[in-house]
Every structure is written in C-alpha cells, then in structure tokens.
MARMARLO-332088 format. One record per residue (C-alpha): residue number from 1; residue in one letter; x, y, z. Coordinates in Angstrom, 2 decimals, always signed. Layout:
% residues N
ZANU  resi  resn       c1       c2       c3
ZANU   NUM     a        X        Y        Z
...
***
This chain:
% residues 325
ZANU  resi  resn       c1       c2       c3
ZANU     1     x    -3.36    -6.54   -22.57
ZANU     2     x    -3.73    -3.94   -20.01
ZANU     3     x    -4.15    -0.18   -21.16
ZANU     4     x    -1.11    +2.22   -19.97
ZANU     5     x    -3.13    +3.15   -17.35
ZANU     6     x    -3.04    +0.36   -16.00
ZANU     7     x    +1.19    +0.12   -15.98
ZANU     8     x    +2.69    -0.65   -11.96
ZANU     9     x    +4.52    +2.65   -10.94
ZANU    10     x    +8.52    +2.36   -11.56
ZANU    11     x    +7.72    -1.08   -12.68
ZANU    12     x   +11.48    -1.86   -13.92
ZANU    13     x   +13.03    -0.36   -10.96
ZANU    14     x   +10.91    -2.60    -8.70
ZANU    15     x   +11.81    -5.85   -11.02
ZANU    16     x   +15.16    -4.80   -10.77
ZANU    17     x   +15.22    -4.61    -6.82
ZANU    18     x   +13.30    -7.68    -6.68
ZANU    19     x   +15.31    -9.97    -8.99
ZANU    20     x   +18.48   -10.46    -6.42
ZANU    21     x   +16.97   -12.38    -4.23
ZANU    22     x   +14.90   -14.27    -6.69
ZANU    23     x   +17.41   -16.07    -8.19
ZANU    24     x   +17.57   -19.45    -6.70
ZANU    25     x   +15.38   -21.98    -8.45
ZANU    26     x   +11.87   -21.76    -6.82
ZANU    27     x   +12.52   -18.40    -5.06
ZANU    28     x    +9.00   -17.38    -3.72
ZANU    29     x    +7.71   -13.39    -3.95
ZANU    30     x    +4.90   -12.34    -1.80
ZANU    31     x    +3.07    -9.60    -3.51
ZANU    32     x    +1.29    -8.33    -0.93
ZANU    33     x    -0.76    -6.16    -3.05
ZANU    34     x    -1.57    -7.98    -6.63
ZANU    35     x    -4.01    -5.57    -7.80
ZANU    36     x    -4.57    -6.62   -11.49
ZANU    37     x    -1.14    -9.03   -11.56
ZANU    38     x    +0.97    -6.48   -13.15
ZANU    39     x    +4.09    -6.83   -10.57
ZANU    40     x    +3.57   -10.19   -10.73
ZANU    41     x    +3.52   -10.68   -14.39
ZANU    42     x    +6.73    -8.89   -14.71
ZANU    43     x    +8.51   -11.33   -12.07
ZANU    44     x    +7.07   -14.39   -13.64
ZANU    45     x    +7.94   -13.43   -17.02
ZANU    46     x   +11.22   -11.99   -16.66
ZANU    47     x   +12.41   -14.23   -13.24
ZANU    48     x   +11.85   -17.70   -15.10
ZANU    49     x   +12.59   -20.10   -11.74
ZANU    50     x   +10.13   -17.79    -9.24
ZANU    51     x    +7.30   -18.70    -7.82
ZANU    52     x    +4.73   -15.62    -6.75
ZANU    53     x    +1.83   -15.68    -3.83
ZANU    54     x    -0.39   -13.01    -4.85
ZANU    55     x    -2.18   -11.43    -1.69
ZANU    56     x    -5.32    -9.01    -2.27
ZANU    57     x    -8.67    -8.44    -0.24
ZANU    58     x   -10.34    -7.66    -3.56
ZANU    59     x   -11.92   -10.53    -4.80
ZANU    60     x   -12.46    -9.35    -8.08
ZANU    61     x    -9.30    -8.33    -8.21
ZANU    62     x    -8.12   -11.84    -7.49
ZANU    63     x   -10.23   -13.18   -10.40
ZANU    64     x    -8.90   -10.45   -12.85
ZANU    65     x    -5.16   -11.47   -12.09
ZANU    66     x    -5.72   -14.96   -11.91
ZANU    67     x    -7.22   -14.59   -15.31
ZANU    68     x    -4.10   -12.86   -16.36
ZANU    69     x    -1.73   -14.97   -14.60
ZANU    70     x    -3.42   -18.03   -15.94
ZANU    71     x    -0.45   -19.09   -18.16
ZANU    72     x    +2.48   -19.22   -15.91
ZANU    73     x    +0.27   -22.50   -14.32
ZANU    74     x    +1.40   -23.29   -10.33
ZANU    75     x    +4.26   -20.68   -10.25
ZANU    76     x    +1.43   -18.24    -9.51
ZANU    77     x    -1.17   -19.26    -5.91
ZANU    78     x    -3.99   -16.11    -5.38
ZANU    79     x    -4.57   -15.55    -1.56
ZANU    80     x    -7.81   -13.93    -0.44
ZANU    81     x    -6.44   -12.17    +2.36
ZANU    82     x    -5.55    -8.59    +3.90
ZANU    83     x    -1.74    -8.27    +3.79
ZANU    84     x    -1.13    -8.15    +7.49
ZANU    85     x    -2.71   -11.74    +7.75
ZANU    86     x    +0.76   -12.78    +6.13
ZANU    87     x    +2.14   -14.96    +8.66
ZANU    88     x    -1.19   -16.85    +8.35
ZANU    89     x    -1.07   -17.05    +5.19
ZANU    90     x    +2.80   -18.45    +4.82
ZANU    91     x    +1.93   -20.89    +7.74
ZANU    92     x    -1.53   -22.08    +5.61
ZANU    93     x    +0.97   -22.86    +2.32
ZANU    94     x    +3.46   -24.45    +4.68
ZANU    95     x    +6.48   -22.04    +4.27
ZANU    96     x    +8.74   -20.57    +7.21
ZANU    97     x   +10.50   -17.77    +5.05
ZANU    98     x   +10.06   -16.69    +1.62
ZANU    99     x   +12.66   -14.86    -0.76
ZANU   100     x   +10.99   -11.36    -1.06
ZANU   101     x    +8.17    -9.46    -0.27
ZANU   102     x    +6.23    -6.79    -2.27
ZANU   103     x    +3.85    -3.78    -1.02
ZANU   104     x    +2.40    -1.29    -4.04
ZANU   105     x    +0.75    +0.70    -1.47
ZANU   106     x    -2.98    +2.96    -2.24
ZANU   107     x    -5.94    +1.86    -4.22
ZANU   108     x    -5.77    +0.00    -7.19
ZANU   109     x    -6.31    +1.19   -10.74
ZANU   110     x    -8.95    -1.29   -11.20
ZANU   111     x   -10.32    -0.05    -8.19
ZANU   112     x   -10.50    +3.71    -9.58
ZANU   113     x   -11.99    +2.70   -12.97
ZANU   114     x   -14.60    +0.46   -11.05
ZANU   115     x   -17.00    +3.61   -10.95
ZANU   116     x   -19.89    +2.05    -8.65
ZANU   117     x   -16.80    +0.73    -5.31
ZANU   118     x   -16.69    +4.97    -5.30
ZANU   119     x   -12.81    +5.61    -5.00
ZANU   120     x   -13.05    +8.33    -7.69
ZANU   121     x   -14.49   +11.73    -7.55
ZANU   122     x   -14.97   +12.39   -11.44
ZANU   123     x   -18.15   +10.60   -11.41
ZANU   124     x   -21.32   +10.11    -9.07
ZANU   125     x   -21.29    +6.91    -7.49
ZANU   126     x   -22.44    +4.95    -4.16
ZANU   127     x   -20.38    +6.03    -1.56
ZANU   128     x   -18.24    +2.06    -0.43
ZANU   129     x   -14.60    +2.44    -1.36
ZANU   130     x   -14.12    -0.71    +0.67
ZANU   131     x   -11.03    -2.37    -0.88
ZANU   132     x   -13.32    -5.80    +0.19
ZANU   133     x   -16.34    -5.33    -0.84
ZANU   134     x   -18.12    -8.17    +0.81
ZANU   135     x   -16.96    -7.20    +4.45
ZANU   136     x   -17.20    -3.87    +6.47
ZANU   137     x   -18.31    -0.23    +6.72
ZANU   138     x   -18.50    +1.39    +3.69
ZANU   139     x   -17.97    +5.47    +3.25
ZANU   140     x   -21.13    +6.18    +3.83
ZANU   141     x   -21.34    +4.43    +6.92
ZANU   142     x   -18.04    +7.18    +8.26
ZANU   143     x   -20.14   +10.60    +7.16
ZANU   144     x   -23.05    +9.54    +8.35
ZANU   145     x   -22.54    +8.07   +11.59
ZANU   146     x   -18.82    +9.86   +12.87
ZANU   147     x   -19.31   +12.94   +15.07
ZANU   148     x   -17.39   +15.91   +14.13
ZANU   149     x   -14.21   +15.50   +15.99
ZANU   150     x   -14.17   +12.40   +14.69
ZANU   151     x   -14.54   +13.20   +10.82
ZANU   152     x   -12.26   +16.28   +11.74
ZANU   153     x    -9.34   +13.75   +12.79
ZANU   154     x    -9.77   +11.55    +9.59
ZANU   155     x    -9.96   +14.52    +7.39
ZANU   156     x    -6.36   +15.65    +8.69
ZANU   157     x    -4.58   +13.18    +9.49
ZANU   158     x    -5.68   +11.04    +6.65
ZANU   159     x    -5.92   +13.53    +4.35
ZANU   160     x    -3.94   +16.43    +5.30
ZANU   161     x    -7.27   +18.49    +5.09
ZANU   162     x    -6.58   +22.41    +5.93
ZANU   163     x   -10.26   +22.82    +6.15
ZANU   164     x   -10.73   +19.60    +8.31
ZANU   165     x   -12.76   +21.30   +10.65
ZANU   166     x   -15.01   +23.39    +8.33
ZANU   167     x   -16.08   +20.24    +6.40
ZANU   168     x   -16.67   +17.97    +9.17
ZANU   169     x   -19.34   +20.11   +10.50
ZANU   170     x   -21.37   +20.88    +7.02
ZANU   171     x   -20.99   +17.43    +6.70
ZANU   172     x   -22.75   +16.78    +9.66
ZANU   173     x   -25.59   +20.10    +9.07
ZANU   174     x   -25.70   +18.04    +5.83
ZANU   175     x   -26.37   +14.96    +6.99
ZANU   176     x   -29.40   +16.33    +8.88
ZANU   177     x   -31.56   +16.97    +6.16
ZANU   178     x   -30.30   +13.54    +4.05
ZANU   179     x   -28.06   +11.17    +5.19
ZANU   180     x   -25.13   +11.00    +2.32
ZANU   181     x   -24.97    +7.89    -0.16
ZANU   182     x   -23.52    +9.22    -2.87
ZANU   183     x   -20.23   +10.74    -3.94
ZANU   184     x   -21.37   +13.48    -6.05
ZANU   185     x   -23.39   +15.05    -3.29
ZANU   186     x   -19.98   +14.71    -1.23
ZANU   187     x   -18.09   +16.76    -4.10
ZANU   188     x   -20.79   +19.67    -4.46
ZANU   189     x   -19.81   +20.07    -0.57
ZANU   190     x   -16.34   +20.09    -0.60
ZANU   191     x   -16.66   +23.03    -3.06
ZANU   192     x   -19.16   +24.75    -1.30
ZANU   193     x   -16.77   +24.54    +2.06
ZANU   194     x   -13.33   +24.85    +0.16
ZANU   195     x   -12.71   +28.53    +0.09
ZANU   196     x   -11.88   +29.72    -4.23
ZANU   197     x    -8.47   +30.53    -3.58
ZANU   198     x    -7.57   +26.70    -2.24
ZANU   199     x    -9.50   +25.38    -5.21
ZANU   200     x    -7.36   +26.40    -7.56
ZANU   201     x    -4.29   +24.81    -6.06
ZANU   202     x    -3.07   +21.58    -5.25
ZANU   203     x    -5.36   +19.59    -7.47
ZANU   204     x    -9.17   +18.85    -7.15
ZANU   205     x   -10.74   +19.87    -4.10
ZANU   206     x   -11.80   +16.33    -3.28
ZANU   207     x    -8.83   +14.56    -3.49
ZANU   208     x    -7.61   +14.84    -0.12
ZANU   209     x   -11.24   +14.22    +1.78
ZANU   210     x   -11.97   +10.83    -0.53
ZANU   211     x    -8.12    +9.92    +0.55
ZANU   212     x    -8.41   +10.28    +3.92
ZANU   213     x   -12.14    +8.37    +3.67
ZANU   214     x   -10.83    +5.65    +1.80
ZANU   215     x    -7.91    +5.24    +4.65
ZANU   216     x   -10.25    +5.02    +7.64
ZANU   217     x   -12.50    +2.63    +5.36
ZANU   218     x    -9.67    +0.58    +4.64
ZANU   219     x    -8.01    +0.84    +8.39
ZANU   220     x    -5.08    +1.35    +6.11
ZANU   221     x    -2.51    +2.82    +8.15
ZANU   222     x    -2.88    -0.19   +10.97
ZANU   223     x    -3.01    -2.87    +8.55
ZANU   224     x    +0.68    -1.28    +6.89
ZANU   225     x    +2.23    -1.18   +10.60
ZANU   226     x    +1.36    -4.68   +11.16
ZANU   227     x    +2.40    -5.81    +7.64
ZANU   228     x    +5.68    -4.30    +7.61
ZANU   229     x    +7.15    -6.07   +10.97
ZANU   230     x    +5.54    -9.45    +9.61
ZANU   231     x    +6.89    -8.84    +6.23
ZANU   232     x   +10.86    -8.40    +7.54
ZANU   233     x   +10.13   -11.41    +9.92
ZANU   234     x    +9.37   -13.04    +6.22
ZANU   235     x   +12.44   -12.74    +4.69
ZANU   236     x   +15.48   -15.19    +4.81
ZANU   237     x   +19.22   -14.31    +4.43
ZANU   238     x   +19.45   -12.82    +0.99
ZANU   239     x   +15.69   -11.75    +0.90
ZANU   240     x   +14.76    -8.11    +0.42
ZANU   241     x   +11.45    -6.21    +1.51
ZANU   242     x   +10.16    -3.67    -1.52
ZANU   243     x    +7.80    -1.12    -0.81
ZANU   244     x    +5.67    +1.60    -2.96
ZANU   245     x    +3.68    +4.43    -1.16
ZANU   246     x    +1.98    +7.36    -1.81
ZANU   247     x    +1.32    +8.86    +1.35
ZANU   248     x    +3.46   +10.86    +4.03
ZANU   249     x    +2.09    +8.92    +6.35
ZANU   250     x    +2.66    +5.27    +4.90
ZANU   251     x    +6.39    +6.51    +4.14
ZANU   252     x    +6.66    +7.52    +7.35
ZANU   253     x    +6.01    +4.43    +8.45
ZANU   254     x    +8.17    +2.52    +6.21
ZANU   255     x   +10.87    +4.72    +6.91
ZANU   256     x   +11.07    +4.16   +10.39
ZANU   257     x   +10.54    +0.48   +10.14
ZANU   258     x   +13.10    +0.64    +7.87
ZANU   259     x   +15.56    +2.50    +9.95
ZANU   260     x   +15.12    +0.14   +13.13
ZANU   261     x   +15.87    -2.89   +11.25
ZANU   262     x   +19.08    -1.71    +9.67
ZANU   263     x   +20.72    +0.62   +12.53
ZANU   264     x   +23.34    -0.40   +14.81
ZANU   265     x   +23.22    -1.04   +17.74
ZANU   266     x   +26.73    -0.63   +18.49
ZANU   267     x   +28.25    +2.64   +20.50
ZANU   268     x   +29.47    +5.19   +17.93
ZANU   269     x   +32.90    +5.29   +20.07
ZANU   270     x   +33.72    +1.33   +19.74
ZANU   271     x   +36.36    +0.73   +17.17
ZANU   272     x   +35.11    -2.35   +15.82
ZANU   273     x   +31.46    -3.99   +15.79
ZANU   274     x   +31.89    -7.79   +17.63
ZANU   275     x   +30.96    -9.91   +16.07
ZANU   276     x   +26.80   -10.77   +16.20
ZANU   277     x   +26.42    -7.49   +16.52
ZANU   278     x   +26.15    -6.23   +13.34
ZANU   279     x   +22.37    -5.02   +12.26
ZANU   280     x   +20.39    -8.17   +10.16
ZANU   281     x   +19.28    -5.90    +7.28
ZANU   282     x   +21.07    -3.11    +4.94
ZANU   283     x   +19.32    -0.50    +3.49
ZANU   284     x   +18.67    -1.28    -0.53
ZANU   285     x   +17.62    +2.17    -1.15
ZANU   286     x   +19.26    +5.64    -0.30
ZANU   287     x   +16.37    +7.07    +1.08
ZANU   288     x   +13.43    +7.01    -1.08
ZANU   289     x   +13.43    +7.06    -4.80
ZANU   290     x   +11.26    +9.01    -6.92
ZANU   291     x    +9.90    +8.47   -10.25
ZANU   292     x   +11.60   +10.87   -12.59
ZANU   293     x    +9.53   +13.24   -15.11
ZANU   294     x    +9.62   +11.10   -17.99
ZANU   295     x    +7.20    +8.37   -15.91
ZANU   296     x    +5.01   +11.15   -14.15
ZANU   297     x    +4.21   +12.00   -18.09
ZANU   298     x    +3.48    +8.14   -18.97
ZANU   299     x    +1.89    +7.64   -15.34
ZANU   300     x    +0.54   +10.43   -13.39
ZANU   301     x    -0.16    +8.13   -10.34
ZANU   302     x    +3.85    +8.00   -10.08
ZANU   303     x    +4.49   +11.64    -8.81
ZANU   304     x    +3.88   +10.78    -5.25
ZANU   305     x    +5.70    +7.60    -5.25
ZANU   306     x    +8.30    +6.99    -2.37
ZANU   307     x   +10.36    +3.57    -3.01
ZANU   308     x   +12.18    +2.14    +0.01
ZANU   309     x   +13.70    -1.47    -0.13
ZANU   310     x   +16.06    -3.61    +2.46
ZANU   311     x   +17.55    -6.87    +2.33
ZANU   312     x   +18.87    -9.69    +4.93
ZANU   313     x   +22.16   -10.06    +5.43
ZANU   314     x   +22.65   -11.98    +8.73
ZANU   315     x   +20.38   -14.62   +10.04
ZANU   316     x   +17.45   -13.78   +12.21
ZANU   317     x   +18.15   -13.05   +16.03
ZANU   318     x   +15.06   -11.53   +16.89
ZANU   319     x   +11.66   -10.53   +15.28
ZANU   320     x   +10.83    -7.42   +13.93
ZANU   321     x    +8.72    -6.99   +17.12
ZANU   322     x   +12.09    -7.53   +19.10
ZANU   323     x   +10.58   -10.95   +19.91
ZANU   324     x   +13.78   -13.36   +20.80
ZANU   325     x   +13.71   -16.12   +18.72
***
C-alpha cells in the first residue's frame, strides 16, 4: 500500500470529475501522467466498466504502477511515452477518441523520494532530474554549459527567481573553479547568493531555482502546450479534459486553453446563438479549485494546486489548433 505521502492531490474531487464521462461500458481514461498508478487505481477500482491508458516517460515509474495495477488485468495498458506524443499513442492502440483525459501536472512523488534522479534539495545528490532518465540533458548539463542570460531567463521565468540575475552569474564564477554535479554544492550557493531576509520567507531558498531547473530539463512548459490542444482534440461528445497544476505558468496555460475552447463566438448583441454556433466544450470548473486546509494538512504538495476541467458537448467542428476537420 502506498504511504500518505504518496496520496494523488484532491484525489476524490478528480474521481468525481472524471466518473461522468466514464460511465459507458469500456469508457477509456488517458492518464497522461500515471506516476505511481494512484489516479488510476482510484478509476479502476471505483469506475468498474473503465478501461485506463497510463502515459509516463518514467520507466520506472511505469514498472512501479504496472506492479500496482497488476490486478485489474487488460483494463489497465502502460505507455512509455511523453504526454504530448498522445495522438501517437491513441493512433498506435487503434482508437480515434477516448472518454477522458487526465494531467497531474509537476514531478512525481516517487520521483522526489528517488534521492539519486536529484529533484529534492534535502539531500546531496547527482544533479539529473530528468523525468526520463535514459534520454537527455540532465541538470548539470544546464549550470554548466548555459551562459548567464540564459540561466537568468530559466531562473525567472521558471522559477519566479527575484535574485535570477545574482545567481546566474555565481553560478557561472562557480563553475570556473569546478564544474557542478551535485545538488548540495547547488544549495550551499543559493544561500550564499540569497540575501537573510528572503531566506526566511517563502519556503527554502532552493525551491524555486531546482523548479525552474527541473522545467527547462523537462521542456515542461512546451510539452503542456502541445498536450493540452491534443488532449481536447481527444475527447468525444460527453468526454471531459481534467487537469492538476502547480505552477502559474502551467495554469496559465490551461486557463487560456481552457477559455478558447469554451467561449463564444457569437456577437454579444445577437439575441439568439444559430444554431452550430454554439462553443463544443463547457467549462466543468468555475475557475480553478483549490484544495481546502484540511488536505494541505494531510498533503502539503496540495497548497499550490489549481484544478480546471471541461467537457464536450457538441461534436467536433474543428481541432483545438483551429484545424477544419
């Protein structure tokens, strides 16, 4: 059984949005990010006639929920695959459309506790943080070999890093004298170059510079705005698109996605919407839902969670790339 760490973020309220359009007999879920199966286990368990595809560029995070997904037999196929390869991957298992679609956005908790792929900075470790680790530069490969404009854009747009622009350039004086491989070396840095005052707020110094390393790493932020169009292209009448982040950035995203999808089209003056115009999706969600205080205690990952979530409602006229059909 997995430890409460180790619990999906507003994992009933996610079920629950899911479970609509899961209802026919054979309903397929992509979960675009399986992690350690725990989404998935919920749908199989609780949605007795779904089927899941669970998507994840971590091998050994395929093996792990594969392990733990075992029992529900062929309801549950493991893709090796990075989420915006989804229309290859629906075309490879001969589908056209599949009922919903599933994005728990961020690194992994398996990924976190995994102290030598370097996501954390509690403990020293070799600098990867590649969500694949058999493909890729690694960490390492960014501090040692970006200039400083280019570390300073990572550092604040990734990671919304006041002192962007200090820390790139002792990371390069740094760099210099040893060329960095380690994320404990990385850490005694970011104090050095964080002035007191900002230490003491907003959580541990490092958090925002691994974040925005682990983005660029992961060319997170592309793969999501691919992934989102391809994952509304996905979804037949009745299916709904469900998505977790933890970033401004990635909610951003969503949101506007989100918000082109589901406006109208339709003059503000016209008294009545004819008919074919009316948007193809509705918004699920009002805005984004938070996790209340209750699951921040029981899951500290949860207090930056932003839940969005649309369905279909008409047929598809165009793509979510305004592609004609």
């Amino acid at each position: 059984m997995s430890s409460p760490r180790h619990v999906p973020v507003l994992l009933d309220r996610v079920v629950s949005l899911l479970e609509p359009a899961l209802t026919r007999d054979g309903a397929v879920l992509v979960d675009c990010t399986l992690g350690l199966g725990g989404h998935s286990e919920a749908v199989l368990s609780r949605v007795p006639g779904a089927r899941v595809i669970g998507v994840d560029r971590d091998t050994d995070a395929l093996r792990l929920a594969g392990e733990r997904l075992a029992p529900f037999g062929e309801r549950f196929t493991g893709v090796h695959a990075v989420y915006d390869e989804l229309p290859q991957v629906l075309a490879d298992l001969g589908l056209d459309s599949v009922d919903a679609v599933l994005f728990d956005l961020g690194v992994s908790s398996m990924q976190l506790d995994e102290r030598e792929r370097g996501f954390a900075y509690a403990e020293d470790a070799p600098l990867d943080m590649r969500m694949d680790s058999t493909t890729g530069p690694t960490a390492a490969d960014v501090l040692n070999t970006y200039d400083a404009r280019e570390l300073m854009r990572v550092l604040r747009d990734y990671g919304e890093e006041k002192f962007a622009k200090k820390i790139a350039g002792a990371i390069v004086r740094a760099r210099e004298v040893e060329p960095f491989s380690r994320s404990g070396r990385l850490v005694e840095l970011l104090y050095a170059e964080i002035p007191a005052p900002a230490r003491r707020t907003g959580g541990h110094p490092a958090k925002r510079t691994f974040q925005a390393l682990r983005m660029e790493v992961n060319d997170e932020l592309a793969v999501l705005r691919r992934a989102i169009p391809a994952a509304i292209d996905a979804i037949g009448v009745g299916g709904r698109v469900v998505v977790e982040s933890y970033h401004s950035l990635e909610d951003r995203m969503v949101k506007q996605a989100f918000t082109a999808v589901t406006a109208s089209t339709v003059p503000h003056d016209l008294p009545f919407v004819p008919e074919g115009s009316e948007p193809e999706l509705r918004l699920v969600t009002r805005g984004a839902e938070k996790a209340n205080a209750a699951e921040i205690d029981e899951n500290p990952r949860a207090a930056s969670v932003r839940l969005r979530a649309i369905e279909r409602v008409h047929p598809r006229r165009t793509t979510a790339r305004g592609v004609a059909r």
